[in-house]
C-alpha positions as CSV (number, residue, x, y, z in Angstrom):
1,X,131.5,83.3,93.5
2,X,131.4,82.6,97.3
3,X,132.1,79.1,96.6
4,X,134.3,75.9,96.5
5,X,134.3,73.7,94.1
6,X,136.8,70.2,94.2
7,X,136.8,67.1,93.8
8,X,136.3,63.9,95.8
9,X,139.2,63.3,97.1
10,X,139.5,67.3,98.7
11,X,136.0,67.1,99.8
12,X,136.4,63.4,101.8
13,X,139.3,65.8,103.9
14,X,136.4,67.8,105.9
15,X,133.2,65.7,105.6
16,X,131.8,67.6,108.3
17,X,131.6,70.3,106.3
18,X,128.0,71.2,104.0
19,X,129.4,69.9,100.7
20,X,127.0,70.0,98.1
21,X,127.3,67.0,95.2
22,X,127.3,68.2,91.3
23,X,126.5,66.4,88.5
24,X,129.4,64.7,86.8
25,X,131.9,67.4,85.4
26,X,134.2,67.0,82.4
27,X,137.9,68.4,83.7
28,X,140.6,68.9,81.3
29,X,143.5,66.4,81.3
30,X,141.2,64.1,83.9
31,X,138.0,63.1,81.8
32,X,134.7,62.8,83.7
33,X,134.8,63.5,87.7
34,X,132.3,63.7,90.4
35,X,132.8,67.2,92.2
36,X,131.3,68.6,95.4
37,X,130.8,72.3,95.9
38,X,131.0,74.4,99.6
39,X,129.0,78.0,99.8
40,X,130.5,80.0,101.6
41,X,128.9,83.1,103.3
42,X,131.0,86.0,103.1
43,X,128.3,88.7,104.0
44,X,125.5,89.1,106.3
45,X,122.2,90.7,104.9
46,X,123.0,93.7,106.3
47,X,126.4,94.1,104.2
48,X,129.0,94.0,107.0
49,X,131.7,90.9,106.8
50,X,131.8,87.3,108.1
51,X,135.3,87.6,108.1
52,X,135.7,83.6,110.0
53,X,134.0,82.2,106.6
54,X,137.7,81.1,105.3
55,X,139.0,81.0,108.6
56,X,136.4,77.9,109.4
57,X,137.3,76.1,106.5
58,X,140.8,76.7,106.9
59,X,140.5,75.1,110.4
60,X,138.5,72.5,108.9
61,X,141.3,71.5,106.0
62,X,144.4,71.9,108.9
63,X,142.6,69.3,111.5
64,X,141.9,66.7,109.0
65,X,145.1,67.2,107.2
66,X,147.5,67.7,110.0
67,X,149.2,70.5,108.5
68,X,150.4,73.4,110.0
69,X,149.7,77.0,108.5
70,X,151.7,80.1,109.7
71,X,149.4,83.0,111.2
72,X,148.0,85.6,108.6
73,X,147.7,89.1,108.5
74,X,144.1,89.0,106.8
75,X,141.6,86.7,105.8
76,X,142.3,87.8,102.1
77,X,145.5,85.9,102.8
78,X,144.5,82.8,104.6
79,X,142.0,81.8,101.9
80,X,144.3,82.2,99.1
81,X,146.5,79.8,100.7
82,X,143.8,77.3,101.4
83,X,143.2,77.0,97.8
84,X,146.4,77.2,96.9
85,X,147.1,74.4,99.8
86,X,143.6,72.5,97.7
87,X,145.6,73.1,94.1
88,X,149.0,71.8,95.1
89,X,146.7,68.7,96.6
90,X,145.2,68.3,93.1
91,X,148.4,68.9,91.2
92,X,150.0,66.1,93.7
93,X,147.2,63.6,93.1
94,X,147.6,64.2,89.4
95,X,151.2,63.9,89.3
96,X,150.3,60.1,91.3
97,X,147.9,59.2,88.7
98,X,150.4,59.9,85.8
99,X,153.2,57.7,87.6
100,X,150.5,54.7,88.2
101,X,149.6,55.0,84.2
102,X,153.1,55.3,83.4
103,X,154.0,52.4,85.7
104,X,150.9,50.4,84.1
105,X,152.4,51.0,80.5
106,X,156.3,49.4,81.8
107,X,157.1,45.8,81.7
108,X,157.6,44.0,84.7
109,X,160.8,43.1,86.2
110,X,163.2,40.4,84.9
111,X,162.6,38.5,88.3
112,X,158.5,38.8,88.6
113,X,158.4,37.7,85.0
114,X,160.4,34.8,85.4
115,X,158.2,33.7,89.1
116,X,154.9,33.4,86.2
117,X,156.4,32.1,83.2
118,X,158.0,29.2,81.8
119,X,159.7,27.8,78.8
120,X,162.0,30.8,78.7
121,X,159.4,33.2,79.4
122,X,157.6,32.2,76.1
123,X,154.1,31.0,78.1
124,X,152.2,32.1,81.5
125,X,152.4,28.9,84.1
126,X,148.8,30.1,84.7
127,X,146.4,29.1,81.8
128,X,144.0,31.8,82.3
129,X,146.7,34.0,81.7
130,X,147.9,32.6,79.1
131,X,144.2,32.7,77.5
132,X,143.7,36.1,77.9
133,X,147.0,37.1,76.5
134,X,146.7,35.4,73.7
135,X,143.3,36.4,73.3
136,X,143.9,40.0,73.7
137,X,147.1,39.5,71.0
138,X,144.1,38.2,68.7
139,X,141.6,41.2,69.3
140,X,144.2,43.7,69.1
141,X,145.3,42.7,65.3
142,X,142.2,42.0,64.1
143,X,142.4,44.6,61.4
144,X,146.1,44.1,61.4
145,X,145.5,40.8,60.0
146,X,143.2,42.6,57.1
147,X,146.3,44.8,56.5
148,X,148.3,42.0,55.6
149,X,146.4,40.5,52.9
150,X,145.3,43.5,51.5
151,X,149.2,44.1,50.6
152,X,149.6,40.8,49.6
153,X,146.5,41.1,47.0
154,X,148.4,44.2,46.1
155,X,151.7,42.7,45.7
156,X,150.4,39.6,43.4
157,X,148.6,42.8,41.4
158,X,152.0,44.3,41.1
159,X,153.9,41.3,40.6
160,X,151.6,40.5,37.0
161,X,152.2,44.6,36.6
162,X,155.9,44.8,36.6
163,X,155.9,40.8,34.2
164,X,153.9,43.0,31.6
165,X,156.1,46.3,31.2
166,X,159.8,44.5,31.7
167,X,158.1,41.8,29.2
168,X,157.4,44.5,26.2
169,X,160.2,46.5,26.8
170,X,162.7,43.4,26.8
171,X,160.9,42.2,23.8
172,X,161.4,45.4,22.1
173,X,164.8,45.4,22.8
174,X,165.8,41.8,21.8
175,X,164.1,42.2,19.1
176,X,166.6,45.5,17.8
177,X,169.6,43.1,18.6
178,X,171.1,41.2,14.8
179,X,173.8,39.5,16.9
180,X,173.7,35.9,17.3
181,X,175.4,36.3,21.0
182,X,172.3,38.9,22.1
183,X,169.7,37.0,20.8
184,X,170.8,33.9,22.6
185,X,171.3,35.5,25.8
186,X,168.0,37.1,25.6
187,X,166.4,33.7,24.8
188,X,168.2,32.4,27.8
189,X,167.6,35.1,30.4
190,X,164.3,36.4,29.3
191,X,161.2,35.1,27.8
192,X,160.2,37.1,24.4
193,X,157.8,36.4,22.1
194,X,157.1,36.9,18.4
195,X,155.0,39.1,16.4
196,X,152.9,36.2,15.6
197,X,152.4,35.1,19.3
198,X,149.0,34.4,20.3
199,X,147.6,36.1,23.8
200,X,148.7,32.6,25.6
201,X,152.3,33.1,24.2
202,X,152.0,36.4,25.5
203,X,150.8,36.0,29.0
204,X,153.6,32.8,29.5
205,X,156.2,35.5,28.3
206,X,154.8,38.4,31.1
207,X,154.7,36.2,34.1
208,X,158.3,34.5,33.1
209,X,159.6,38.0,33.4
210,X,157.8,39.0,36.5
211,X,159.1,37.9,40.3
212,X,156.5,35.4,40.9
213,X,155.4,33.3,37.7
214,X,151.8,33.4,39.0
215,X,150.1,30.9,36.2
216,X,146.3,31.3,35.9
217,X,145.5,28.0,38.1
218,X,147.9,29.9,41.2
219,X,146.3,32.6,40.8
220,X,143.0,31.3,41.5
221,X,144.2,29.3,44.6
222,X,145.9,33.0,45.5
223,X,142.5,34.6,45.6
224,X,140.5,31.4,46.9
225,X,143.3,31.8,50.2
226,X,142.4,35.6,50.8
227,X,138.7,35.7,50.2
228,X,138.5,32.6,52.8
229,X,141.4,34.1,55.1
230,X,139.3,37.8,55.1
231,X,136.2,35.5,56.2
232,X,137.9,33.7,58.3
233,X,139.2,36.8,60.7
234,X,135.8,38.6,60.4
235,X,133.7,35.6,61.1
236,X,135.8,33.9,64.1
237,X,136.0,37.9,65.6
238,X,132.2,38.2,65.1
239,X,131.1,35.1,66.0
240,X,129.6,34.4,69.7
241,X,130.5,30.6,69.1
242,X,134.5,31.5,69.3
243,X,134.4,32.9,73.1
244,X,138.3,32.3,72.7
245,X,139.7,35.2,69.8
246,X,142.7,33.2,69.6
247,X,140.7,30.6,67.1
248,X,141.7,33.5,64.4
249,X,145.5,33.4,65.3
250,X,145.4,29.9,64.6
251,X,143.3,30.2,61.5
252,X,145.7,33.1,59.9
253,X,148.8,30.5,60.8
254,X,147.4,28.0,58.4
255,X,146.3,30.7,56.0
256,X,149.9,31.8,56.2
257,X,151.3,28.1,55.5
258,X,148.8,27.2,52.4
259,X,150.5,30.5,50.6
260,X,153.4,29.2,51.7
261,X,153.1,25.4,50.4
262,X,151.1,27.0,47.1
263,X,154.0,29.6,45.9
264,X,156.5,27.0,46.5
265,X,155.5,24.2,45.0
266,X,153.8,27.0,42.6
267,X,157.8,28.2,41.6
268,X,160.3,24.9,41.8
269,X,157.1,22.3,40.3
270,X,154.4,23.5,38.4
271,X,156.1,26.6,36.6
272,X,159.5,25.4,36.2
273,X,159.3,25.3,32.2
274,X,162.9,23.5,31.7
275,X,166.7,23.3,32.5
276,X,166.9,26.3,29.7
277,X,165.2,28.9,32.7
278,X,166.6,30.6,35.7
279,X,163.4,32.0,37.2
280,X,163.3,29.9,40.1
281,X,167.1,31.0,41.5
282,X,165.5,34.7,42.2
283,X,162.0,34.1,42.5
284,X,161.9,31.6,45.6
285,X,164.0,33.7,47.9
286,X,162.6,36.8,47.7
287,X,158.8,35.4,47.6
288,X,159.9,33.8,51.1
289,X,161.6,37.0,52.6
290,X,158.1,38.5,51.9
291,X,155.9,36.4,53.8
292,X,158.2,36.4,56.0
293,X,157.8,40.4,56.3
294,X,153.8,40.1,56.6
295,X,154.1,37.1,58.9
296,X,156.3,39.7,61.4
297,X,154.0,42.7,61.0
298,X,150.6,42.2,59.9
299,X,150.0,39.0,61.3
300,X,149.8,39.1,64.9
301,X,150.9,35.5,65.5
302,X,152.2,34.6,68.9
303,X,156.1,33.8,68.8
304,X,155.6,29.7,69.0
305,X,153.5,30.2,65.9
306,X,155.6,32.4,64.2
307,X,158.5,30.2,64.9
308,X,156.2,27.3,63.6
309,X,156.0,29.1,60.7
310,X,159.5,29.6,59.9
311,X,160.6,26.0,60.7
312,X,158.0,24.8,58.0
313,X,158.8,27.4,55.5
314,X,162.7,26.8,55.3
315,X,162.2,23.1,55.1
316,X,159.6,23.4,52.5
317,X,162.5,26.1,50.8
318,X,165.4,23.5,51.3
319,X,163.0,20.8,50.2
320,X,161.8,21.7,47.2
321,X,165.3,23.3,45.9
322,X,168.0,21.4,47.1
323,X,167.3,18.5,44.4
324,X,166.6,20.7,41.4
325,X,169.9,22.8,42.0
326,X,172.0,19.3,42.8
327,X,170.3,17.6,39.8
328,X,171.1,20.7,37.4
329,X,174.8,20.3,37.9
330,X,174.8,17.3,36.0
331,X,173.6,19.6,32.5
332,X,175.7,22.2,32.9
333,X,177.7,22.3,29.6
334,X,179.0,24.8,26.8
335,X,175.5,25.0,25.3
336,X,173.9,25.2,28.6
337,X,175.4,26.8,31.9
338,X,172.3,28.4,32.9
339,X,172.3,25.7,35.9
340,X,176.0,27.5,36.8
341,X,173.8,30.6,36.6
342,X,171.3,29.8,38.6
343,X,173.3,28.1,41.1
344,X,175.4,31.2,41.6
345,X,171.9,32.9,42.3
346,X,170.6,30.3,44.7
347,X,173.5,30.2,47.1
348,X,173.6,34.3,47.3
349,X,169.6,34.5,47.9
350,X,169.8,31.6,50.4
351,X,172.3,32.9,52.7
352,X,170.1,36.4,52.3
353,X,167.1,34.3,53.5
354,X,168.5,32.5,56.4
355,X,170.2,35.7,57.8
356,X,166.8,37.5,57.5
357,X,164.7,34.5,58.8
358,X,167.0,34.2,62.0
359,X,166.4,38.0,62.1
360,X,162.7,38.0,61.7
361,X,162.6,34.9,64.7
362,X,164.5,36.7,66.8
363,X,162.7,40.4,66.6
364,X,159.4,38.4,67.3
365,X,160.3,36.5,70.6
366,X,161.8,39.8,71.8
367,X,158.6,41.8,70.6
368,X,156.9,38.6,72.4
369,X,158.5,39.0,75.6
370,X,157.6,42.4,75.8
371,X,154.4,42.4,75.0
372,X,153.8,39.4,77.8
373,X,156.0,41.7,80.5
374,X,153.2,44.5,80.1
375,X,150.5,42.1,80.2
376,X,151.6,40.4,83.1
377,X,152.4,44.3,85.0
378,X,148.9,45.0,84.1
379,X,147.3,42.0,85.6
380,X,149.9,42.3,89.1
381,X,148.7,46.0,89.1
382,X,144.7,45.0,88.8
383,X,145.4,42.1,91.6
384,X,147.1,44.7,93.8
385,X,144.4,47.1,93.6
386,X,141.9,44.2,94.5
């Protein structure tokens, strides 16, 4: 009671006056503040009333401020609209703060972005912009990154999951079949097993039925790629050697392209068992479409590198399966037409992959150029404050 307390800003208005300074003070909606306090004497020791207290004050607001206040019928009056003249100040200086954060958060304009980039806005024309973009882009999905191969451990797990249940249940169900017609078609579209089989029979038959024929060897390569992409991203983040966080962009890139190259060459070399199987047709599309999905989201590579990415991928996917499916036409007979099969498979996957590749490209240099149009407000606004 008998006091004022405001911030800074209010108190810089009538420095003349005996403003007291307070310890920092948390206010709601504003975080930490430095305040100043003004006692003002509203008695005299005998009891009777200082009734120019406000009215000093409220001289002392109007000549720094220049603004005019109508005459008052009591002093009850005047200081009641000197602090609500001091809240509408504060409610106006929060209202400004909340349009510069808001401005701050907005990309910059078409025209300002195009002045500082190049190479259709895909790169700063400075380098220590460029830098500290992509180095923030690093920082920021560092545990993005760690996102990503934890689903791709989980999806391997699931893949091997799925190749065990659809293997016994298709096995119990060709086995129920007497026709000659069902038992061949099971032979050619699934892998079964017999009674007999031994455990290696069995595991051959489980990942032939799953997406991803994941033979032990793969598999090995699959974990070796995630334990050392995990390290990789913690140790590059960690480390006081790599001043530059972009180093672990780079490193995910190449973790990115070995599972690439491994579940490609993985499908259409190494687990291609003969003409007889159609595995490949469905398993080499959708495998791609995947990384492709944790290359968009829970990789936080730069566009170039993402479009880097994609390039290689579709020419390894072209590569490796153009000659198998132009080479299998040459087999396809009465005894054999699960090359027609497969071919029939192939086109409709490959269209679906190129469609969603051009898609995936396209929502990254978009995300790209946004995310370089806020960086680039953020560093105008700094340099305009300095």
């Amino acid at each position: 009671p008998g006091c004022i307390h405001t911030t800074a800003e209010v108190a810089g208005l009538a420095p003349e006056r005996d403003w007291e300074k307070q310890r920092r003070t948390f206010v709601k909606g504003k975080g930490q503040m430095e305040t100043y306090v003004m006692r003002v004497r509203t008695t005299f020791d005998d009891g009777s009333v200082l009734h120019e207290s406000g009215k000093a004050f409220d001289e002392a607001v109007k000549s720094s401020v220049g603004v005019k206040f109508p005459s008052l019928a009591s002093e009850g009056e005047s200081m009641r609209t000197t602090l609500s003249f001091l809240g509408d100040s504060m409610k106006s200086e929060r209202v400004i703060s909340e349009l510069k954060m808001y401005r701050e958060i907005q990309p910059v304009a078409d025209q300002a972005y195009r002045e500082h980039t190049r190479w259709f806005g895909l790169a700063f024309k400075k380098l220590t912009f460029e830098r500290a973009y992509l180095d923030g882009q690093a920082r920021m999905s560092k545990n993005v990154v760690f996102t990503g191969y934890f689903l791709f451990a989980c999806f391997l797990l699931l893949n091997v999951l799925f190749g065990y249940i659809f293997s016994r249940t298709m096995n119990n169900t060709c086995e129920s079949f007497d026709s000659i017609v069902y038992t061949f078609y099971c032979e050619l579209a699934f892998v079964v097993y017999s009674p007999n089989a031994t455990s290696r029979d069995k595991y051959d038959a489980m990942i032939s039925n799953s997406l991803f024929r994941m033979i032990p060897g793969v598999g090995y390569i699959m974990l070796g790629l995630l334990v050392i992409g995990c390290f990789l991203n913690w140790f590059i983040h960690r480390s006081k050697h790599f001043k530059h966080k972009s180093w672990a962009s780079l490193a995910v890139f190449m973790i990115y392209i070995c599972f690439a190259v491994a579940i490609s060459t993985s499908i259409m070399i190494f687990t291609k068992l003969d003409d007889m199987r159609i595995q490949w047709a469905y398993s080499i599309g959708p495998m791609t479409m995947l990384q492709g999905t944790l290359v968009l989201y829970f990789s936080g590579l730069p566009f170039l590198l993402s479009l880097l990415w994609w390039i290689a991928v579709m020419g390894l996917y072209y590569g490796l399966t153009l000659p198998v499916l132009i080479s299998s036409q040459s087999i396809i007979s009465v005894s054999n037409f699960a090359p027609l099969i497969a071919t029939q498979i192939y086109i409709g996957l490959t269209v679906l992959v190129t469609w969603y590749g051009g898609l995936c490209v396209t929502a990254s240099y978009f995300n790209a150029i946004t995310n370089r149009k806020r960086f680039l407000q953020r560093i105008l606004m700094l340099q305009q404050q300095n």
